[in-house]
C-alpha positions as CSV (number, residue, x, y, z in Angstrom):
1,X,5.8,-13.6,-1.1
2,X,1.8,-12.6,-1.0
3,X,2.3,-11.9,-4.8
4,X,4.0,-15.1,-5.7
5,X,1.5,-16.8,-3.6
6,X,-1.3,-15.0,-5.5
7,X,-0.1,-15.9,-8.8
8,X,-0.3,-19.4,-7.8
9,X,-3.5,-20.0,-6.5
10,X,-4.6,-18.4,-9.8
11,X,-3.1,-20.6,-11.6
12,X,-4.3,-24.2,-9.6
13,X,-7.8,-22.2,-9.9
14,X,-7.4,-22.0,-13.8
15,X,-6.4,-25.9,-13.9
16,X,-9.0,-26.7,-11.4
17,X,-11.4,-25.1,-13.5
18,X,-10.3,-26.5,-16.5
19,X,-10.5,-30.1,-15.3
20,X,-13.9,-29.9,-14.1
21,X,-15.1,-28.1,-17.4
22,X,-13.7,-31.2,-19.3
23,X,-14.4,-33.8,-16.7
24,X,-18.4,-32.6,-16.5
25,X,-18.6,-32.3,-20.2
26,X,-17.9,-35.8,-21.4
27,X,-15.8,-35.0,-24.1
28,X,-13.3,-37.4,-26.0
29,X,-10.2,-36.1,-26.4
30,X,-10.6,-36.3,-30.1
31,X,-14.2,-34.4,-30.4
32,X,-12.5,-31.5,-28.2
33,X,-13.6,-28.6,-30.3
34,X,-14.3,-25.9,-28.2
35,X,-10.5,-26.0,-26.1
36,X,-10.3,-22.7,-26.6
37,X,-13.6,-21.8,-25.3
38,X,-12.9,-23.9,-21.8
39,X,-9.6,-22.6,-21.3
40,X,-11.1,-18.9,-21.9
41,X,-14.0,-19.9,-19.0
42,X,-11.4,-21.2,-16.8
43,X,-9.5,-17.9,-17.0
44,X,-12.8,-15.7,-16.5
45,X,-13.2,-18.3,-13.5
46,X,-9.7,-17.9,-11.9
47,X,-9.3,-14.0,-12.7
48,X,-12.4,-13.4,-10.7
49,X,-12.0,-15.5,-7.9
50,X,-8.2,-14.0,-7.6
51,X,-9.6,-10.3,-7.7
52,X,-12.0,-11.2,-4.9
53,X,-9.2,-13.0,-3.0
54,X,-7.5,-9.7,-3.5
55,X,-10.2,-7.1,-2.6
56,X,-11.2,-9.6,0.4
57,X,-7.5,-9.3,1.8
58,X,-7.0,-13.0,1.2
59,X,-2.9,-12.0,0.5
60,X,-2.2,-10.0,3.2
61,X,-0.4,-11.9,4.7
62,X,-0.3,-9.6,7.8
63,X,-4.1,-10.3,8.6
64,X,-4.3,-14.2,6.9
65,X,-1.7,-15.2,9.5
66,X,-3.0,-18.5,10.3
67,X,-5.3,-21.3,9.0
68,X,-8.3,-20.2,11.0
69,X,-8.1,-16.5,9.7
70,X,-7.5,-17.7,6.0
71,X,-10.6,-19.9,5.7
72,X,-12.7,-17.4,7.1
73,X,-11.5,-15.0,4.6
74,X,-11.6,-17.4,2.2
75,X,-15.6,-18.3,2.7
76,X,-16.2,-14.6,2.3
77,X,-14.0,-14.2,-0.7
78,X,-15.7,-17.1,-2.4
79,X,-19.1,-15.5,-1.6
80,X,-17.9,-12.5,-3.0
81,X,-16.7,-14.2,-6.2
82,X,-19.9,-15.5,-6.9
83,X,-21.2,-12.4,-7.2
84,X,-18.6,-11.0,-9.2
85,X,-18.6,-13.9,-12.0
86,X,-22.9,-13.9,-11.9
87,X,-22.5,-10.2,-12.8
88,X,-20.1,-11.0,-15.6
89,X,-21.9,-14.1,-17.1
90,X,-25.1,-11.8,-16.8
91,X,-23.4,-9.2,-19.7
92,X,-21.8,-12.1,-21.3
93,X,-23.5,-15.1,-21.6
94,X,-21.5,-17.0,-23.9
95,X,-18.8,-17.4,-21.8
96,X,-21.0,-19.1,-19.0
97,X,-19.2,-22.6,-18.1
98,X,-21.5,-25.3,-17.1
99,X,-23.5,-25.1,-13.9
100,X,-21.9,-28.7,-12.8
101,X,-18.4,-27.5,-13.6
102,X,-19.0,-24.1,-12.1
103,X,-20.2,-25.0,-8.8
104,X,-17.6,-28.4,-8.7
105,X,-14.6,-26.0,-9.6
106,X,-15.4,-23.8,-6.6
107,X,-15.6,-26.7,-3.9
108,X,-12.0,-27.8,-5.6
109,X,-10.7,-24.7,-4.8
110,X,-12.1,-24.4,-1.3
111,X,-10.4,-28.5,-0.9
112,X,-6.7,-27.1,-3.1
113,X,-6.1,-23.9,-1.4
114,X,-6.5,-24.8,2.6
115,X,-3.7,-27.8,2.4
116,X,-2.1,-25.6,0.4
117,X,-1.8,-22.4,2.7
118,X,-1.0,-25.2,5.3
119,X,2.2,-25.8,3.5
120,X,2.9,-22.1,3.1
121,X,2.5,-21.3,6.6
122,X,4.1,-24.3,7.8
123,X,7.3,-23.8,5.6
124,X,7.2,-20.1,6.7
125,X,7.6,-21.1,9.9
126,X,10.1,-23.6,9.3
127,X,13.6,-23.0,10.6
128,X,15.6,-24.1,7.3
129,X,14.1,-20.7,5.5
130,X,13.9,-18.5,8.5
131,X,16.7,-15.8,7.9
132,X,18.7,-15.3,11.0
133,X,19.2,-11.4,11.7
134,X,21.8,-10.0,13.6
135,X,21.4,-5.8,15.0
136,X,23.9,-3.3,15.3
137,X,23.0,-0.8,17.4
138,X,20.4,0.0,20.5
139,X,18.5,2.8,18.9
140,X,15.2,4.1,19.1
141,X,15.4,2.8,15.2
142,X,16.2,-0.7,16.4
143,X,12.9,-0.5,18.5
144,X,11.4,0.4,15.5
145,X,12.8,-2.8,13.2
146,X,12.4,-5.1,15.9
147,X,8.3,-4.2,16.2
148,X,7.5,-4.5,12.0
149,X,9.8,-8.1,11.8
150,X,7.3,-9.3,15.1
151,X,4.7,-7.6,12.9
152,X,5.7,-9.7,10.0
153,X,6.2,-13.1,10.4
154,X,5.2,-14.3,6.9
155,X,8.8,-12.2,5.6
156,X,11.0,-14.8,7.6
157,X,13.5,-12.9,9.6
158,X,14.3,-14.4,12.8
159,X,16.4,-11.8,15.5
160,X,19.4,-13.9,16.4
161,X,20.3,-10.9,19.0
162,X,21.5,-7.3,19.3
163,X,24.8,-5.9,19.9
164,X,24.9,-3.4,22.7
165,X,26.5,-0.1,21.5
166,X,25.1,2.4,24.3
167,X,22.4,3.3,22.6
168,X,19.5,5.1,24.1
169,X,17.3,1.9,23.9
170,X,19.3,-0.3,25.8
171,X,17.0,-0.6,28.4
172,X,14.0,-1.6,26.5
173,X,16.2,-4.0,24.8
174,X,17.7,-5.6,27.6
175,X,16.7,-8.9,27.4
176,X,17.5,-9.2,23.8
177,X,21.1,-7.7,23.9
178,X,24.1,-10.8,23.4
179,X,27.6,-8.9,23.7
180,X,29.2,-5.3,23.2
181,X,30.2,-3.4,20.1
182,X,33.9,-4.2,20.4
183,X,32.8,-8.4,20.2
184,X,30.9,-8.0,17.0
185,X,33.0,-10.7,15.1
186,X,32.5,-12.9,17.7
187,X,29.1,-12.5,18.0
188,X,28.1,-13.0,14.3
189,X,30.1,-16.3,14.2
190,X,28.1,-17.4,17.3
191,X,24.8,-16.3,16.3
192,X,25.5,-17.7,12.6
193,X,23.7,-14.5,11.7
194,X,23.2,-14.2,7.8
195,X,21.5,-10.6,7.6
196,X,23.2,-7.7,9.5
197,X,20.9,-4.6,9.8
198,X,23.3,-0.9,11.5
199,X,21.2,1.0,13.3
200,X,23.7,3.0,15.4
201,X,22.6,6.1,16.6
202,X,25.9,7.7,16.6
203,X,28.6,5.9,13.7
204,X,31.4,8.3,13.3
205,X,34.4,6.3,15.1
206,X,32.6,3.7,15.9
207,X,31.3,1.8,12.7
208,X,33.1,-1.6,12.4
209,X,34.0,-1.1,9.0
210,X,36.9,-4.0,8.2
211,X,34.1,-6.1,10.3
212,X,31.6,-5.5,8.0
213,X,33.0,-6.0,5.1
214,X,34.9,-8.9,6.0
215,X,31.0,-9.9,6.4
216,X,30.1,-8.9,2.9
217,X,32.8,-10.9,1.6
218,X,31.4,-14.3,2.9
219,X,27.8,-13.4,1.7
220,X,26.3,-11.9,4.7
221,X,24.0,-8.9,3.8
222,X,24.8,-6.2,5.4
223,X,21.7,-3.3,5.7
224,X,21.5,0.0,6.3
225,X,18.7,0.4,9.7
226,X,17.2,2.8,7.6
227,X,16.9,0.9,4.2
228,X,15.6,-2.2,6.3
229,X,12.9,0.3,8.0
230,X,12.0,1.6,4.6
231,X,12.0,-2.1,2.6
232,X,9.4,-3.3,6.1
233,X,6.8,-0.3,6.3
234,X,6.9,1.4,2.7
235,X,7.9,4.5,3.9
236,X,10.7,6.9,4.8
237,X,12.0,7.1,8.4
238,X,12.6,11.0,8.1
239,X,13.2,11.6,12.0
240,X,16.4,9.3,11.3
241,X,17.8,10.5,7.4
242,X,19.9,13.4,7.3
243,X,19.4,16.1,5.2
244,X,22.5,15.1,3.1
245,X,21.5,11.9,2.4
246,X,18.2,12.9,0.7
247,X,20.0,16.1,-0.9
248,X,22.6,14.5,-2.9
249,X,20.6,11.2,-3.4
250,X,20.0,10.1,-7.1
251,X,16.4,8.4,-6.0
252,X,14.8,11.8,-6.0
253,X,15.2,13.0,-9.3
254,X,12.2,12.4,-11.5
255,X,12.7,10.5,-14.8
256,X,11.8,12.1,-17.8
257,X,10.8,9.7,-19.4
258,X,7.9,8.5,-17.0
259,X,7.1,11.9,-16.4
260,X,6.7,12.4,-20.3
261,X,4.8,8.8,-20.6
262,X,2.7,8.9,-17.1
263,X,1.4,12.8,-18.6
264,X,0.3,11.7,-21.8
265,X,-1.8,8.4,-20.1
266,X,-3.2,10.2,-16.8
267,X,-4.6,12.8,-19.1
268,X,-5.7,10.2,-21.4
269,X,-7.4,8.4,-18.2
270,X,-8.8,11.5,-16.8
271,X,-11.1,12.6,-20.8
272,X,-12.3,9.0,-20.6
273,X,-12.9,9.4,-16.9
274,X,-15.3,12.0,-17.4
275,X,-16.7,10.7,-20.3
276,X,-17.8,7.5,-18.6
277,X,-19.0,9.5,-15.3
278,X,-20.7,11.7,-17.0
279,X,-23.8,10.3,-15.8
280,X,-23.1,9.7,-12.3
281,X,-21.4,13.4,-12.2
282,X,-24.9,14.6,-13.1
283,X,-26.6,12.6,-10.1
284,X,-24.0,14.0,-7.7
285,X,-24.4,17.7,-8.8
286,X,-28.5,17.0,-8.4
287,X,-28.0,15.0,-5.0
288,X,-25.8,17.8,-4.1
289,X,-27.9,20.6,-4.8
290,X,-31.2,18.8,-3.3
291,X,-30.0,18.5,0.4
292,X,-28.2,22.0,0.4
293,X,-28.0,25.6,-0.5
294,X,-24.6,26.1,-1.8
295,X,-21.8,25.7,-5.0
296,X,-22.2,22.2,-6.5
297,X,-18.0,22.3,-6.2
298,X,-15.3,23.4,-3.5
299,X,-13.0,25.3,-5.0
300,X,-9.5,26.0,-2.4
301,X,-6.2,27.2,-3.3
302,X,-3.8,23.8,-3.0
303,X,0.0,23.8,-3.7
304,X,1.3,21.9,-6.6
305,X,4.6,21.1,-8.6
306,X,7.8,23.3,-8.0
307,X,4.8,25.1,-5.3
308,X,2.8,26.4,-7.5
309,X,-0.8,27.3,-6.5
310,X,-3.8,26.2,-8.6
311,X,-7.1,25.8,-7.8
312,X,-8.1,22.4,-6.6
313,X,-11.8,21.2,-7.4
314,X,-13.9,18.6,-5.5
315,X,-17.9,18.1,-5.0
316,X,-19.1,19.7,-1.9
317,X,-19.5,17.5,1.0
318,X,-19.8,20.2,3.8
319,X,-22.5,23.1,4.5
320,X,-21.2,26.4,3.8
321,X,-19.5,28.4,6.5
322,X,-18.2,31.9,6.1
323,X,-16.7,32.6,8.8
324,X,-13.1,30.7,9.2
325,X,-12.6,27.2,10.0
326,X,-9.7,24.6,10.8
327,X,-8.4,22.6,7.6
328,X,-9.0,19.4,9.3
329,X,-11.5,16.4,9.0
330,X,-11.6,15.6,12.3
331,X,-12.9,19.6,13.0
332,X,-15.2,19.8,9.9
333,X,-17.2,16.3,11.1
334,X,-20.1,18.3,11.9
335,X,-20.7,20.2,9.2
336,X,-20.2,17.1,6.1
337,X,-24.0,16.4,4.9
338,X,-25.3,12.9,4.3
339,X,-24.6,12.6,0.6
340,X,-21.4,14.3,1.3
341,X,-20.7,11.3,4.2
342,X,-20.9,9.2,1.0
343,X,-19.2,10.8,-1.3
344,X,-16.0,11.0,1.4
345,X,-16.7,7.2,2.2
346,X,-15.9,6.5,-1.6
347,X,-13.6,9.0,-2.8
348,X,-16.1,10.2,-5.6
349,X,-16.0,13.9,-4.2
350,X,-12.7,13.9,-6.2
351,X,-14.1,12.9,-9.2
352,X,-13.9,16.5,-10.7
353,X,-10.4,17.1,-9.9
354,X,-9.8,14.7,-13.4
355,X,-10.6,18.5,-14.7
356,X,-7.0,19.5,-12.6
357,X,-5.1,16.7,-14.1
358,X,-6.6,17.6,-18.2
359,X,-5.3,21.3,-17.3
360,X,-1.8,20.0,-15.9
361,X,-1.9,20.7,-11.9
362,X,-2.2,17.6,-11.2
363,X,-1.6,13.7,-12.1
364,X,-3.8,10.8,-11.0
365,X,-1.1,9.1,-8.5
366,X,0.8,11.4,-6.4
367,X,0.8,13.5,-3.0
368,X,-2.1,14.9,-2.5
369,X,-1.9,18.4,-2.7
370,X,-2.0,21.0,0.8
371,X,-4.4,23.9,1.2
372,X,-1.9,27.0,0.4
373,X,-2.9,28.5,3.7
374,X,-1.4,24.8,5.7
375,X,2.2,25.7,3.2
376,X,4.0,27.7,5.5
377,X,2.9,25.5,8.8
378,X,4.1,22.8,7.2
379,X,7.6,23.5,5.5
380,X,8.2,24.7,9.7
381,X,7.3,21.8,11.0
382,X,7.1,19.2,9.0
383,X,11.2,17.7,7.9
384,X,12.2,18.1,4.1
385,X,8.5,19.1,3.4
386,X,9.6,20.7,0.4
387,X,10.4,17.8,-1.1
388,X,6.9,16.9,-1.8
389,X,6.9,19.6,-4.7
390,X,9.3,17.4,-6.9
391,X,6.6,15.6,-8.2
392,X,2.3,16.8,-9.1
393,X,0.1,16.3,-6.8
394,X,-2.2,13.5,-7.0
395,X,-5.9,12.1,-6.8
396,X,-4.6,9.4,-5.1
397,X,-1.7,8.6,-3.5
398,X,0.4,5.9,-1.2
399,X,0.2,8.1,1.7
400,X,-3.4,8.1,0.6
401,X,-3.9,4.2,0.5
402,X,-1.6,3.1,3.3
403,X,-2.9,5.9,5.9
404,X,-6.1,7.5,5.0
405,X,-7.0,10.8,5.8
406,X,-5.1,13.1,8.5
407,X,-6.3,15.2,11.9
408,X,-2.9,16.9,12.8
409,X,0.0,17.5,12.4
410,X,1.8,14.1,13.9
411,X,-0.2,12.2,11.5
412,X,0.8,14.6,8.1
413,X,4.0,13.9,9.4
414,X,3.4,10.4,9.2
415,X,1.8,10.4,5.5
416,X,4.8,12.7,5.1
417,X,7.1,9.3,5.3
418,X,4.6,7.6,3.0
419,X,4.6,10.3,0.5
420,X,8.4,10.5,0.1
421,X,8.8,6.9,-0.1
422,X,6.6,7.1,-3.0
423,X,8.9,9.7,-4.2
424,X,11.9,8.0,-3.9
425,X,10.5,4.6,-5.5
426,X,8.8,6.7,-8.8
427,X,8.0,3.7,-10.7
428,X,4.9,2.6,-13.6
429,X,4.9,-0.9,-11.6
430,X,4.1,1.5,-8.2
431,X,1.3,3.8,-9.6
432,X,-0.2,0.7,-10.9
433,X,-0.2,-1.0,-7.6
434,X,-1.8,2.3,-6.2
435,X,-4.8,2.3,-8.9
436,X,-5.4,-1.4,-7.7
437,X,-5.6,-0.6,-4.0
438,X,-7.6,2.9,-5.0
439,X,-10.6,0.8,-6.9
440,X,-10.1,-1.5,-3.2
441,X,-10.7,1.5,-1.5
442,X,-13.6,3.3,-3.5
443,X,-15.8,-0.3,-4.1
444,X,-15.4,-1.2,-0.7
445,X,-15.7,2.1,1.1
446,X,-12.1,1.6,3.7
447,X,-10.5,4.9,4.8
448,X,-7.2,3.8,3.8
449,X,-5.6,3.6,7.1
450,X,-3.7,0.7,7.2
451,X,-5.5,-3.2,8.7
452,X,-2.4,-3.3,10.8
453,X,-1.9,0.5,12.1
454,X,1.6,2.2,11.3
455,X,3.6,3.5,14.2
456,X,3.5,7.5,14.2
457,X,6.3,8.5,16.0
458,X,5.8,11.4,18.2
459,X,8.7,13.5,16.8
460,X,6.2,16.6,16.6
461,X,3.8,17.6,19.0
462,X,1.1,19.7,17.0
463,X,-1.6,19.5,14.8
464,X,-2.3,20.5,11.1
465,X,-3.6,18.2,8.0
């Protein structure tokens, strides 16, 4: 939905744009000339107002759930916007539009896109395109489901009910429960339920297979609870997947083909990278070396593909300390200097680890790799840990920009279930929406944890990063 939507306020900012380029400029239709020059501004115009709608959160839908919170978002964004396109007329002048049709396309956009989120929001909620979901099961996972559709609203699910198997969540469910597992035909009829999601705990004998497929067969979807938890928080439920499942699953096994193309680009990206930041590299290493006594990098022993050690580089952000310390940020807060607090707000004490990906430990997008020291903690404690070595580790990650840095272990759990969801959904279309949220990230200094926090489930109770 939020990229649909995105697409098409670009495009009524490109037409708005357009209209006010010809409508200020006077032009006959038969002089036109210089079409191709106004339709080019127009574009400039739109692309940089939809990148700052984008970098101002403008399309997540999960914070712009109302009218109020979109317009002020959308003030901000415009601001933002300005800035962007000055900056880019400044390099290129040529492509400058005319101050009349500049400043008139931007209040037409401010007088299009309100009514026209209205309408969104107002269909959203409208009962005709709400789909009407039925649950199977009283799980801790139906809990779970239950919280991310309220979280939602914008995705248009609708909980027509849950039917009571037993489960252990029954009484935090109570008031939503309709009928028991043996009246499940009944209740679908009753609830005219169009999306059924299983989330019994316990399915061996139990599972109303004819049911279901008698379901299927007059277009009812029928969903796996953990698919549907997957598909609503882009990640893998791993206290509810057996080991089987993820064993003998097809979704884990890396491509070769993007493994062959995605090599060959990253390393490509990586000798340009440090070709362009070859300047700022030099102002780190000096910053660096001005505030503290110490190595310019931090050099640590990390795990890598098929476990392989290698050795990680980054700038130094802390003071050196001999004597042993805990692996965690939280521990370390102390110890980070000021242009090290800087370099961690914006992700550019990564910078040299572009020198990991030319020598092959690492890609740009992927998990990012553990201290060898943390390995053994957590294949223990962590489930199907070892399934992060399928792929190289990473400079950035989805774990990295849906969660942010972890303290302990709970929460490397929970990046855990972002990592192999990234894993499981290997994909160009994925690493590229990871690169866009990265550059979000590093221009606007976030931590990556997520506007809308992630549950963490407390399925271990210990610490680690």
């Amino acid at each position: 939905m939020a990229r649909v939507l995105a697409v098409v306020e670009t495009m009524l900012l490109f037409v708005a744009a357009t209209i006010m380029s010809l409508l200020w400029g006077h032009t006959p239709i038969a002089d036109w000339i210089d079409v191709a020059g106004i339709l080019g501004s127009a574009a400039i115009l739109a692309l940089g107002c939809g990148v700052a709608f984008y970098y101002n959160d403008l399309y997540d839908l999960r914070l712009t759930r109302g009218l109020a919170a979109f317009a002020t978002r959308l003030i901000q964004s415009i601001g933002v916007a300005f800035i962007l396109l000055a900056g880019f007329y400044t390099v290129f002048p040529d492509t400058r539009p005319a101050e009349s049709a500049f400043l008139s396309s931007f209040l037409i956009v401010g007088l299009l896109l309100v009514p026209l989120r209205f309408a969104v929001y107002a269909a959203l909620r409208s009962r005709p395109l709400v789909e009407r979901v039925l649950i199977l099961g009283a799980s801790e996972l139906t809990l779970r489901i239950i919280d991310e559709i309220d979280a939602q609203p914008h995705l248009g699910y609708e909980v027509v009910g849950i039917v009571d198997d037993g489960g252990g969540a029954r009484l935090a469910l109570d008031g939503r429960l309709i009928g028991p597992l043996a009246g499940f035909s009944k209740l679908v009829k009753e609830t005219n339920a169009r999306h059924i999601i299983v989330t019994l705990a316990e399915r061996r004998g139990r599972l109303p297979v004819a049911e279901l497929l008698e379901c299927q067969a007059h277009d009812i979807l029928v969903e796996d609870g953990v698919q549907a938890y997957e598909r609503l928080t882009g990640k893998v439920p791993i206290q509810w997947v057996a080991p089987s499942q993820l064993l003998f699953s097809d979704e884990f096994r890396r491509p070769r083909r993007y493994d062959r193309i995605a090599r060959a680009f990253m390393r490509l990206v990586a000798l340009v990278g440090l070709m362009l930041a070859a300047p700022l590299l030099l102002i780190i290493c000096s910053a660096i070396k001005l505030e503290s006594r110490g190595p310019v990098l931090f050099v640590q022993e990390r795990i890598g593909l098929f476990g392989r050690r290698f050795p990680l580089l980054k700038f130094r952000t802390m003071v050196p300390d001999p004597r042993p310390s805990s692996e965690w940020a939280r521990d370390n807060a102390t110890r980070i200097t000021r242009v090290g607090k800087w370099l961690r707000k914006f992700r550019l004490d990564e910078l040299p680890q572009f020198i990991n990906i030319l020598r092959g430990d690492m890609a740009l997008i992927g998990p990012r790799p553990h201290p060898a020291s943390n390995y053994g903690l957590f294949a223990d404690r962590i489930p199907h840990y070892a399934l992060r070595c399928r792929v190289r580790p990473g400079v950035t990650g989805w774990a990295q920009v849906r969660y942010g840095y972890a303290n302990n272990l709970e929460e490397e759990t929970e990046k855990m279930r972002f990592d192999l969801y990234y894993i499981k959904h290997l994909s160009f279309y994925l690493d590229l929406r990871i690169l866009v949220d990265t550059v979000k990230i590093v221009l606007f200094g976030r931590t990556g944890r997520p506007s809308v926090e992630y549950h963490v489930e407390p399925v271990l109770k210990a610490a680690g990063r």
